[in-house]
C-alpha positions in Angstrom: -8.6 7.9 -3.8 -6.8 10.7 -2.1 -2.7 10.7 -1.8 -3.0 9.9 1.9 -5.7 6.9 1.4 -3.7 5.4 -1.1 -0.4 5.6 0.7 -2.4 3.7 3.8 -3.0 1.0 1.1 0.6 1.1 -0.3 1.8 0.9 3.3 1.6 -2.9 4.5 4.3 -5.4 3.4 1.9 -7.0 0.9 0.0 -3.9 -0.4 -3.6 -3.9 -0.5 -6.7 -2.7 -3.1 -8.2 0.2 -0.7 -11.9 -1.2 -2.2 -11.5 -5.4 -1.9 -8.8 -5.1 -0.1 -7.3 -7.8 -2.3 -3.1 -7.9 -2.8 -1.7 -5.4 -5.2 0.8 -6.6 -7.5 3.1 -4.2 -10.6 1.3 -5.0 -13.8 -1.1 -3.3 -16.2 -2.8 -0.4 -16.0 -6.6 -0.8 -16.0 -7.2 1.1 -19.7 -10.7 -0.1 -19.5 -11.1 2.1 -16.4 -9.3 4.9 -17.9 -11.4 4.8 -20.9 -14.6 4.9 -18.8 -13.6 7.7 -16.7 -12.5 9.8 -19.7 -16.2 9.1 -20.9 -18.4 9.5 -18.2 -19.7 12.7 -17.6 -20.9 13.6 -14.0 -22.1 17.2 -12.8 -20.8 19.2 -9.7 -22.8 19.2 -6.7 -21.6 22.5 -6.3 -22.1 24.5 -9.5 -24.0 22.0 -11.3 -21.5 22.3 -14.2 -21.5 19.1 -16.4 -17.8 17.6 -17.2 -16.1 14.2 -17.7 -14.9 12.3 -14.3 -11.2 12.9 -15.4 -12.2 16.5 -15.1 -13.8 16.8 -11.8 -10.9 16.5 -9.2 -9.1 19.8 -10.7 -12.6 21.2 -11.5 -13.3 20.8 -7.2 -10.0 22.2 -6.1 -11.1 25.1 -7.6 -15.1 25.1 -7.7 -15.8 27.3 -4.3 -19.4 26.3 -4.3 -18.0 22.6 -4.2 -16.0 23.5 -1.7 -19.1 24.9 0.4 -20.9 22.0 -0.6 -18.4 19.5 1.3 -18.0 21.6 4.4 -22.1 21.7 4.8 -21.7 17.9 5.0 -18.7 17.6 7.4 -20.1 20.0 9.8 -23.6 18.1 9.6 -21.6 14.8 10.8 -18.8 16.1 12.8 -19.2 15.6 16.8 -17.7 18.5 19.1 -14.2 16.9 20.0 -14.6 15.2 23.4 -12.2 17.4 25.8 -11.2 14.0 28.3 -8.0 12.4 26.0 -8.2 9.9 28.4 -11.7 8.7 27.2 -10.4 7.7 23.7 -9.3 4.0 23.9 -5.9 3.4 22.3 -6.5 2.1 18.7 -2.4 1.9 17.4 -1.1 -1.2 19.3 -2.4 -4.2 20.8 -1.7 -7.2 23.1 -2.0 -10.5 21.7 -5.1 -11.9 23.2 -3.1 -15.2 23.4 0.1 -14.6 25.2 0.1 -10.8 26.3 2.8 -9.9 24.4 2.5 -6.1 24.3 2.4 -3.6 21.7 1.8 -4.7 18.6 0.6 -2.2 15.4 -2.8 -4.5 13.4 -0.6 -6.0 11.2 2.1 -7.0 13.9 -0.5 -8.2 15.9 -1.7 -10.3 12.5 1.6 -11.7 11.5 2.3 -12.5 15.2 -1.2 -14.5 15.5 -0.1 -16.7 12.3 3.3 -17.2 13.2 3.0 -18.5 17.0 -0.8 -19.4 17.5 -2.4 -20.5 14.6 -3.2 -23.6 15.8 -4.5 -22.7 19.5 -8.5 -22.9 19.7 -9.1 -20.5 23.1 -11.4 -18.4 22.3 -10.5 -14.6 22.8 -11.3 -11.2 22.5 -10.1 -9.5 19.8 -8.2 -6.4 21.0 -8.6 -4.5 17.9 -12.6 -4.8 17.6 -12.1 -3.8 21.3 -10.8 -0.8 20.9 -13.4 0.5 18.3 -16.7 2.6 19.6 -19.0 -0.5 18.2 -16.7 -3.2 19.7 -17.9 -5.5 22.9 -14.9 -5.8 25.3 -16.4 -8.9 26.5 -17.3 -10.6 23.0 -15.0 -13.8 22.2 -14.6 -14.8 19.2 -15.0 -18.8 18.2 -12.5 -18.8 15.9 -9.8 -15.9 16.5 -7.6 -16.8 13.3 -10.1 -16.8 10.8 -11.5 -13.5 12.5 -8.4 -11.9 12.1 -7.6 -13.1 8.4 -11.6 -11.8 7.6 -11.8 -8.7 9.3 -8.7 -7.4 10.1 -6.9 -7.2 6.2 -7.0 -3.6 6.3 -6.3 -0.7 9.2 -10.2 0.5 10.1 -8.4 4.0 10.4 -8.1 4.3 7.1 -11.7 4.1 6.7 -13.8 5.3 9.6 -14.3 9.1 11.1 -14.0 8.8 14.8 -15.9 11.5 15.7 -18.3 11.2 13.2 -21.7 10.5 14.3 -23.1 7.3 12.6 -26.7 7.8 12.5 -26.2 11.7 11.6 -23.6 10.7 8.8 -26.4 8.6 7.6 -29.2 10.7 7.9 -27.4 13.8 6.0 -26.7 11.0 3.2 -30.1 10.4 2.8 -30.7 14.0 2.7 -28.4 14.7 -0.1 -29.8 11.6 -1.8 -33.1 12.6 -2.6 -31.2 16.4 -3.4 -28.9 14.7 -5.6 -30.1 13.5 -9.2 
């Protein structure tokens, strides 16, 4: 993980695993991870240099033809920025579907949900899946609670590239697949 992704994890009163998304608790380091990370060599996709995957975060700070690498697949998946900021939905706070109540970060809206309606069987639409490019504004979920305890654990932001394009993200993935070995 990057500084900033793992801070995203860190963030939430109950901090997260940014991969299962399961709670984080002090304890033990993972030495069998270590161990296998010190051991397991991997080659740059750049300069085709063979190292250990302990080696290869400094090795592509400084590997230009890494560097090139990278850009050649953000460029192939980055849309042009749309120039209407009206046109991107608001995707930081949220009504509660239930009662209104305005303003609400994900986890607000979460905690909110638990405390007050976590017995109340309307269905609703889920303001957060509303707000995403893939959500249905008019979709209501059966049961709203267990939606939110499933699918909302982490902040989508965290995860997703707005202005990438899906099907061209995928497509250059496949590309780089089959160049890959």
């Amino acid at each position: 993980f990057c500084t900033p992704c793992l801070q995203e994890c860190l963030k939430p009163k109950k901090p997260v695993c940014g991969v299962c998304r399961s709670t984080l608790s002090a304890g033990s380091r993972a030495l069998d991870l270590e161990k296998q990370i010190e051991t397991t060599e991997t080659t740059c996709n750049g300069c085709n240099k063979k190292m250990f995957l302990s080696k290869m975060r400094s090795h592509a700070a400084s590997c230009s033809k890494y560097q090139s690498y990278i850009m050649e697949g953000v460029k192939a998946v980055t849309k042009e920025p749309l120039h209407n900021t009206r046109s991107f939905p608001n995707r930081f706070t949220f009504p509660c579907p239930y009662c209104s109540e305005k303003n609400f970060d994900q986890e607000g809206l979460v905690e909110h949900c638990k405390a007050l309606h976590s017995m109340d069987a309307k269905q609703v639409v889920c303001p957060i899946c509303a707000s995403m490019p893939w959500g249905d504004p008019n979709y209501r979920s059966a049961n709203f609670m267990e939606h939110l305890q499933r699918r909302h654990r982490f902040s989508y932001d965290t995860f997703v590239d707005y202005d990438a394009d899906e099907d061209d993200m995928m497509a250059q993935v496949l590309m780089r697949s089959l160049r890959d070995k």
